[in-house]
DOFI-162595 format. One record per residue (C-alpha): residue in three letters; x, y, z. Coordinates in steps of 0.05 Angstrom, whole numbers, padded with zeros to 5 digits, always signed. Each point is the difference from the previous one (the first is absolute). Last residue first. Example, Ala and Ser with C-alpha at 12.3 -4.5 7.8 and 13.67 -1.06 7.14 Angstrom:
BEGIN
SER+00273-00021+00143;ALA-00027-00069+00013;
//
This chain:
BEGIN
UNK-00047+01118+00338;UNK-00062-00020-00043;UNK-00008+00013-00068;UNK-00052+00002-00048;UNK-00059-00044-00034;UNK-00019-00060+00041;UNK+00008-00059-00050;UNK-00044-00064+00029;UNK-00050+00047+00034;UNK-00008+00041-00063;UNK-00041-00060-00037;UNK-00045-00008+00056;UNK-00019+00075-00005;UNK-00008-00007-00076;UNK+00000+00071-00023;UNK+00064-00013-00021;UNK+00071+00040-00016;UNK+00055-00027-00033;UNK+00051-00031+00044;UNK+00072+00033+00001;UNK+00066-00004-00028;UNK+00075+00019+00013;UNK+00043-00017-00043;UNK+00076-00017+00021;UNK+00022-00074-00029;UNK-00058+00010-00048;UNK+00031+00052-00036;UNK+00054-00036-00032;UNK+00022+00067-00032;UNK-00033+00076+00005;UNK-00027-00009+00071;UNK-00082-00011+00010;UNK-00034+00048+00057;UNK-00084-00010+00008;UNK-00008-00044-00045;UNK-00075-00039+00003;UNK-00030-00067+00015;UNK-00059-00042-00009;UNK-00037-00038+00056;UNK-00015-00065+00022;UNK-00066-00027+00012;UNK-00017-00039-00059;UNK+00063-00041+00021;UNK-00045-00022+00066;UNK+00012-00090-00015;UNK+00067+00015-00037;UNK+00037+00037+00067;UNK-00020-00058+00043;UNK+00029-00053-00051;UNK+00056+00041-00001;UNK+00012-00004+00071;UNK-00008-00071+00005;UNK+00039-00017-00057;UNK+00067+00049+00044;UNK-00008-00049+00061;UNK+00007-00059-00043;UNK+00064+00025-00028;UNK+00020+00028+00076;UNK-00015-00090+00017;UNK+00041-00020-00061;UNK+00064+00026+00047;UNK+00029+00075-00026;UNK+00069+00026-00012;UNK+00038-00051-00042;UNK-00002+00049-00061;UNK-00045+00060+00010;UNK-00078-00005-00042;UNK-00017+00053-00037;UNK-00074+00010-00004;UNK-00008+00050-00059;UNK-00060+00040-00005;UNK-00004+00012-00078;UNK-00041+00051-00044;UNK+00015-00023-00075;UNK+00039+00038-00062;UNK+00032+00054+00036;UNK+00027+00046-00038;UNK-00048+00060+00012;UNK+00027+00002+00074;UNK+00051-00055+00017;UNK+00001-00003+00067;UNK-00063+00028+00020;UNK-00042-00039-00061;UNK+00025-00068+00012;UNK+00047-00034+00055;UNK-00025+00006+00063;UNK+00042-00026+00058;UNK-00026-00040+00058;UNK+00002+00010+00073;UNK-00040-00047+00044;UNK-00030+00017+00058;UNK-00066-00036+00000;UNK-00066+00041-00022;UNK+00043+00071-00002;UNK+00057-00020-00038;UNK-00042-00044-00037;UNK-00049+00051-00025;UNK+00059+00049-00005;UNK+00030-00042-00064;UNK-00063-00001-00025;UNK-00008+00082-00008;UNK+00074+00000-00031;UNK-00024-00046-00050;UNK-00066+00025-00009;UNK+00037+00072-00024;UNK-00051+00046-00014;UNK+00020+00017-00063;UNK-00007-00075-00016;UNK-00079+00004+00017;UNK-00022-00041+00059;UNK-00065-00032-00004;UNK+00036-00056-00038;UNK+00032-00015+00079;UNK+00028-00071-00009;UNK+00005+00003-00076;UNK+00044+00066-00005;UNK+00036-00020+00061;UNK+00034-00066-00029;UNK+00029-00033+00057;UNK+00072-00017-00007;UNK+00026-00060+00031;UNK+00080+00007+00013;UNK+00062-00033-00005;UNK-00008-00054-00053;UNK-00068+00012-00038;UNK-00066-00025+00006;UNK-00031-00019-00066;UNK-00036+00057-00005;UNK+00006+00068+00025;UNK-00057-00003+00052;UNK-00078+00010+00003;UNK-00032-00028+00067;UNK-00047-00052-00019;UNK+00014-00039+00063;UNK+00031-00054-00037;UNK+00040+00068-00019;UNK+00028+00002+00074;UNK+00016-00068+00011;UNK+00041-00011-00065;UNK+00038+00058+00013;UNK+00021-00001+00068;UNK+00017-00078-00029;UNK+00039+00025-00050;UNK+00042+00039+00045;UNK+00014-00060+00035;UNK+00010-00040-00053;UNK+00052+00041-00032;UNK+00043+00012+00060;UNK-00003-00071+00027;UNK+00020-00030-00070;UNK+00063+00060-00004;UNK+00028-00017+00067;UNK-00011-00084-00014;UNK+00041+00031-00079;UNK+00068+00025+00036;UNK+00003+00062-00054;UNK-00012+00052+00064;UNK+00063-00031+00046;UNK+00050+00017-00064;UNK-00019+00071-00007;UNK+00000+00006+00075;UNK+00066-00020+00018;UNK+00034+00045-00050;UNK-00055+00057+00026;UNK+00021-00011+00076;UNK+00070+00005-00019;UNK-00007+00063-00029;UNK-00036+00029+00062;UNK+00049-00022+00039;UNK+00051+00038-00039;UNK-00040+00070+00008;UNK-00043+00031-00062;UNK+00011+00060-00032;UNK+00036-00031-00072;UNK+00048-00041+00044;UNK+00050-00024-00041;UNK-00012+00050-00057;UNK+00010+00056+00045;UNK-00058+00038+00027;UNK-00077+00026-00025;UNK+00000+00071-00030;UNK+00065+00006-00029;UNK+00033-00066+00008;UNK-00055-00028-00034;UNK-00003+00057-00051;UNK+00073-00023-00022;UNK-00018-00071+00004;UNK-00059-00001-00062;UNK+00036+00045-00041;UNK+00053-00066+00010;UNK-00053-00045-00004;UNK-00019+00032-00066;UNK+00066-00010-00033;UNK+00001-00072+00020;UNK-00062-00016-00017;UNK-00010-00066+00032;UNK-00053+00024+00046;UNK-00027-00004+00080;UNK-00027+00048+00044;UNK-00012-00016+00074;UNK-00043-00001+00051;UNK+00010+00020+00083;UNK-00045-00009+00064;UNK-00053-00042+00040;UNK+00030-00066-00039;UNK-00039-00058-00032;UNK+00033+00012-00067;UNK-00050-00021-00029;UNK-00033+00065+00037;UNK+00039+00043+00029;UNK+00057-00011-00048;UNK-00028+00052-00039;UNK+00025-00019-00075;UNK+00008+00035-00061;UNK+00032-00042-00068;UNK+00048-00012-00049;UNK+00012-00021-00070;UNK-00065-00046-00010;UNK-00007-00078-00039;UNK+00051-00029+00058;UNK-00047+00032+00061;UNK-00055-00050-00013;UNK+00042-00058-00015;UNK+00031+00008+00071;UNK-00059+00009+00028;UNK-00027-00062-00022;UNK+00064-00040+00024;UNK-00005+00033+00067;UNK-00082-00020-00003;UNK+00030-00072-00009;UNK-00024-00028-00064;UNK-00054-00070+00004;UNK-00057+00034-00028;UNK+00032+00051-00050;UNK-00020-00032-00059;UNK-00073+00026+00004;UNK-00013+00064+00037;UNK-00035+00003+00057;UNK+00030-00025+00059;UNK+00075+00007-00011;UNK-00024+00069-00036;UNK-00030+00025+00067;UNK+00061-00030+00041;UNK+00044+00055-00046;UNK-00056+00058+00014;UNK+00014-00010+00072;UNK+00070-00006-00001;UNK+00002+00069-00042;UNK-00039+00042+00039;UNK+00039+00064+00000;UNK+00028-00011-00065;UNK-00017+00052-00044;UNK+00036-00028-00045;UNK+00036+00040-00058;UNK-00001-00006-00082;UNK+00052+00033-00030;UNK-00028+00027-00078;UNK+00043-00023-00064;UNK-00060+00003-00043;UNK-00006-00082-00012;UNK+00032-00019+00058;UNK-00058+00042+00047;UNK-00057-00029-00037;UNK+00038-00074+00011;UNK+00001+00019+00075;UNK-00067+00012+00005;UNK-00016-00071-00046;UNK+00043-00033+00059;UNK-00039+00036+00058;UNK-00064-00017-00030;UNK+00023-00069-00006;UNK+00033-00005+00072;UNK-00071+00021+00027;UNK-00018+00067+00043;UNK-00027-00011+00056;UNK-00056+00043+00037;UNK+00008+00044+00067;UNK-00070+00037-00021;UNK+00029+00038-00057;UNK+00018+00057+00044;UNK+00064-00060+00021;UNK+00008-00041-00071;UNK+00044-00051+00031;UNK+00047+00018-00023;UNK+00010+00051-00036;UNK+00019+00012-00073;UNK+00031+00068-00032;UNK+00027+00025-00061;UNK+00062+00045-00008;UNK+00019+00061-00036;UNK-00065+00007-00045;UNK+00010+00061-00021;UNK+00047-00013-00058;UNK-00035-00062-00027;UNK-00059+00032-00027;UNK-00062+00036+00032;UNK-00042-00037-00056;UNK+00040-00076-00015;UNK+00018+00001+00085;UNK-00072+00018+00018;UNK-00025-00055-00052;UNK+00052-00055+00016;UNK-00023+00014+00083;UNK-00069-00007-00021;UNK+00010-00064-00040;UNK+00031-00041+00059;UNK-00048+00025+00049;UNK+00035-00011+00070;UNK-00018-00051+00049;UNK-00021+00000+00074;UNK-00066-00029-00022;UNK+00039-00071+00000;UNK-00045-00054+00028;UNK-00068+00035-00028;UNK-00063+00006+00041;UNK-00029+00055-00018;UNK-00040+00029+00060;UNK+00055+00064-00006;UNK-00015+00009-00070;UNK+00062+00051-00025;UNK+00051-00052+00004;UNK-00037-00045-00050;UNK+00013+00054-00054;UNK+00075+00000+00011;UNK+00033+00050+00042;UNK+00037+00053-00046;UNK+00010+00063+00056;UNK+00031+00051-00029;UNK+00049+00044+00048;UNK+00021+00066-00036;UNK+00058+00040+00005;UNK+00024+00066+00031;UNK+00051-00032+00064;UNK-00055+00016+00047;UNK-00049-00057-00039;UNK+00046-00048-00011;UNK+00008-00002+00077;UNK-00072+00014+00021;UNK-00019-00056-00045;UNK+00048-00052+00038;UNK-00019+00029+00065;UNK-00076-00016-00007;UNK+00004-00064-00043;UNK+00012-00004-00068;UNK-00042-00053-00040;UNK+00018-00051-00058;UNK+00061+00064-00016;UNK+00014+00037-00046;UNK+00044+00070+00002;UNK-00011+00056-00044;UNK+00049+00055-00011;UNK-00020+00077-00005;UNK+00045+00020+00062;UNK+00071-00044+00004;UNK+00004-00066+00026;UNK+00059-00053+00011;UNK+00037+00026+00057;UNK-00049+00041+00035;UNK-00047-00063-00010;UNK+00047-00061+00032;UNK+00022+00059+00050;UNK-00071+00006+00027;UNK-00022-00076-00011;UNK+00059-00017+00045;UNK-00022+00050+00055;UNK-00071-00022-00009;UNK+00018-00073+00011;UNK+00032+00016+00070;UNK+00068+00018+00037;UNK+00032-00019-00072;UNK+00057-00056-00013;UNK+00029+00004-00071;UNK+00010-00071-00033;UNK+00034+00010-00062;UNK+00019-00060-00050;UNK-00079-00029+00010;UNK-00010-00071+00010;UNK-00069+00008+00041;UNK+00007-00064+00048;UNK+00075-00010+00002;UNK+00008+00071-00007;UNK-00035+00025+00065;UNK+00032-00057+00049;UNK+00067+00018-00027;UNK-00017+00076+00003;UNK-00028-00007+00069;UNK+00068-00042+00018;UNK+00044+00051-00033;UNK-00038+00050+00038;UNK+00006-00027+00070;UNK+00075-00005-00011;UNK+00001+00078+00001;UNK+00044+00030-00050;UNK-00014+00074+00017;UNK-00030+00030+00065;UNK+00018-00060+00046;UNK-00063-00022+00035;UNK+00008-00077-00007;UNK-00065-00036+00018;UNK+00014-00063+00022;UNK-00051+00003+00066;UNK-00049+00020-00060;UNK+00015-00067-00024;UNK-00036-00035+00060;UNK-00067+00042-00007;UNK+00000-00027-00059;UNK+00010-00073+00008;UNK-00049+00016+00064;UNK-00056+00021-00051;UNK-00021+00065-00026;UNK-00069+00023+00023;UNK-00042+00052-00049;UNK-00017+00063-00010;UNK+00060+00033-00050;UNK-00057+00000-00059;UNK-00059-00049+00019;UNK-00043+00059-00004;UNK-00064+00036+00036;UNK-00017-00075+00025;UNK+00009+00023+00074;UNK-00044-00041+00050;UNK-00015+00043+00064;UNK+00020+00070-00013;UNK-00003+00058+00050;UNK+00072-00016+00021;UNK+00013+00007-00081;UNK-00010+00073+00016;UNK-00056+00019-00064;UNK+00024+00049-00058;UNK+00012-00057-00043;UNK-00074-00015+00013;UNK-00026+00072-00033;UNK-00066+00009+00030;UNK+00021+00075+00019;UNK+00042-00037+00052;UNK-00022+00042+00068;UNK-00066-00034-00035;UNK+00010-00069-00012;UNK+00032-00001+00075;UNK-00060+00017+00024;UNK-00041-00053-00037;UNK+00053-00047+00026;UNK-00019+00017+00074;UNK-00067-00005-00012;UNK+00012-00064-00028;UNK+00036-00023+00061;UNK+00075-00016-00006;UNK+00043-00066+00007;UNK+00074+00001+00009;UNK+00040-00046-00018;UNK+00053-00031+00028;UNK+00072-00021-00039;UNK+00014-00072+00002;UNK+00077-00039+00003;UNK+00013-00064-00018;UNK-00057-00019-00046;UNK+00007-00063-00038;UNK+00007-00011-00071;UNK-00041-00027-00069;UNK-00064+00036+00023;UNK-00062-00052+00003;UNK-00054-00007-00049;UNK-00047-00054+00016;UNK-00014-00042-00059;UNK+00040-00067+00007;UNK-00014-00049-00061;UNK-00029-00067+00027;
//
């Protein structure tokens, strides 16, 4: 008889308390916030699925190498063993160690982008647009089709459109096109895969017109063990071996280490242009640190080099599929509209579908992700028509789920208060902007309910500010 239960592939050494709040108490909190959850203490958090990124547990092999971190200022040991770790999954000549992913994808774009350029990509995320963006070009976004229906179910929706990309290559020509993009998995796309075949026929595009193609490879294990289960012939391949395959057809890549990583801090930027890792270097060491330490500390290097390896071992990557499948699974048995199928690190519930009485100007997404704050305590991140503004193609409340933080029994937790939130949707409110900052606005905007002549209504959102 198969086994069923779920169960976490480790035990727990150490356990962190925490701390439970009343919902009047979170409704308060909603407010001195302006209804903007990054703005929220994390004390006043129970369950926090606002990202996987830098959130999660490392393990006593890493917690061990930190004790080997070697803080000399140039030539550290700990980076020749994060670059050895680095290159003998990604195979990339340079290996350039970043305090975060956005640091790498600021140089990678300073360095390779000038204003009026165009840079595709399957999806940029937040800080990936903003980067392109402040730098004068454009960020497309060439999902296919599939990846626009979020109750398609579709094993790869994280993929690019092979003939868009030709045609905005053929009709902005090959000039301003200074590198194309893939990541994985496809995050604002709903945390979808994208398949070694897309990724091959990408990389043929990119041949063809003499175009770098770059991973965004923040999720890279994951999106490896999604092709060992999904896509034929690579059944009985290690998800190392997968990876490596994947990052042979590109010329270098981004990558926050604080998530496949499984570190709270650092990236890196990897290419084999040797003239562009060079341009690449000299801003490092202007804005970031010396090559051998690129802003980060030596343990922190060796945590990554023990990470990258620990995140391909395939009973962590079977526990951390199926249990975010089965927040999934659970939920939309329910009827509650997600992405669909579930993807690797997060479930994202489509906001457009769960509150249709919600107009997109009135961000549902942001209006949701309150709802649960308020009904249970759990942070989310929207990911639709606040973050992206006119670009966004679908309103998104992304569950993010840390690595190796929470037992099945929070994931259980976390259906019960969505459940709650789906049976009085019809209740919940639209939002407005009161303050919005000129880039990545929904790190810092400020919001507020729109007004009601509902008296019930106004009791869940009190309007104003209380010292």
């Amino acid at each position: 008889m198969p086994i069923r239960t779920i169960i976490e592939p480790f035990r727990i050494k150490s356990v962190e308390p925490l701390h439970w709040t009343t919902r009047e108490e979170r409704g308060r909190s909603l407010r001195m916030a302006y209804y903007n959850l990054f703005l929220l203490p994390a004390d006043e958090v129970l369950i926090d699925l606002l990202t996987d990124s830098g959130t999660g547990a490392m393990s006593t092999h890493q917690w061990a190498a930190i004790m080997e971190g070697d803080e000399s200022y140039a030539g550290s040991k700990s980076f020749d063993r994060f670059r050895n770790s680095v290159q003998g999954i990604f195979g990339y000549r340079h290996v350039i160690p970043t305090h975060q992913g956005r640091a790498a994808e600021r140089i990678l774009f300073n360095v390779m982008c000038k204003k009026g350029d165009v840079v595709p990509n399957n999806t940029h995320f937040d800080t990936t647009r903003a980067n392109v963006e402040f730098v004068g070009a454009e960020a497309l976004d060439l999902p296919v089709a599939e990846g626009k229906q979020p109750s398609f179910v579709h094993p790869f929706k994280g993929n690019m459109d092979v003939a868009a990309l030709e045609e905005v290559i053929g009709r902005v020509g090959r000039g301003r096109v200074p590198l194309v993009m893939l990541t994985i998995t496809n995050n604002s796309g709903g945390g979808q895969p994208v398949s070694m075949e897309n990724m091959q026929a990408v990389s043929a595009v990119c041949r063809r017109n003499g175009i770098p193609l770059y991973f965004d490879a923040c999720r890279f294990a994951e999106n490896a063990y999604f092709i060992k289960l999904r896509e034929q012939g690579y059944e009985s391949k290690t998800p190392k071996a997968i990876a490596q395959e994947m990052f042979q057809l590109g010329d270098g890549c981004t990558m926050s280490a604080k998530k496949d990583g499984l570190a709270n801090i650092g990236g890196f930027l990897c290419t084999n242009d040797d003239v562009i890792a060079q341009q690449e270097k000299n801003l490092l060491i202007l804005t970031e640190g010396y090559p051998t330490y690129g802003g980060l500390a030596g343990r922190d290097l060796e945590a990554i080099a023990v990470g990258v390896e620990e995140v391909l071992e395939e009973d962590y990557l079977h526990y951390r599929i199926v249990s975010t499948g089965y927040l999934g699974t659970h939920i939309s048995d329910a009827g509650v509209p997600i992405v669909q199928p579930p993807g690797g690190h997060a479930i994202y519930l489509d906001a457009r579908a769960f509150l249709p009485h919600i107009p997109t100007e009135q961000f549902p997404g942001v209006a949701l992700a309150a709802e649960l704050y308020l009904e249970g305590g759990i942070r989310s991140v929207e990911i639709g028509s606040l973050m992206f503004g006119a670009a966004a193609k679908m309103d998104l409340v992304r569950l993010a789920i840390p690595r190796r933080v929470y037992t099945q029994s929070h994931i259980d937790y976390v259906i019960e208060v969505i459940l709650e939130v789906w049976k009085r949707r019809e209740r919940i409110l639209g939002m407005r902007l009161t303050y919005e900052a000129p880039f990545l606005r929904h790190f810092t905007a400020r919001l507020e309910p729109l007004p009601t002549t509902d008296k019930s209504v106004e009791s869940q959102f009190p309007r104003g500010l209380e010292g």
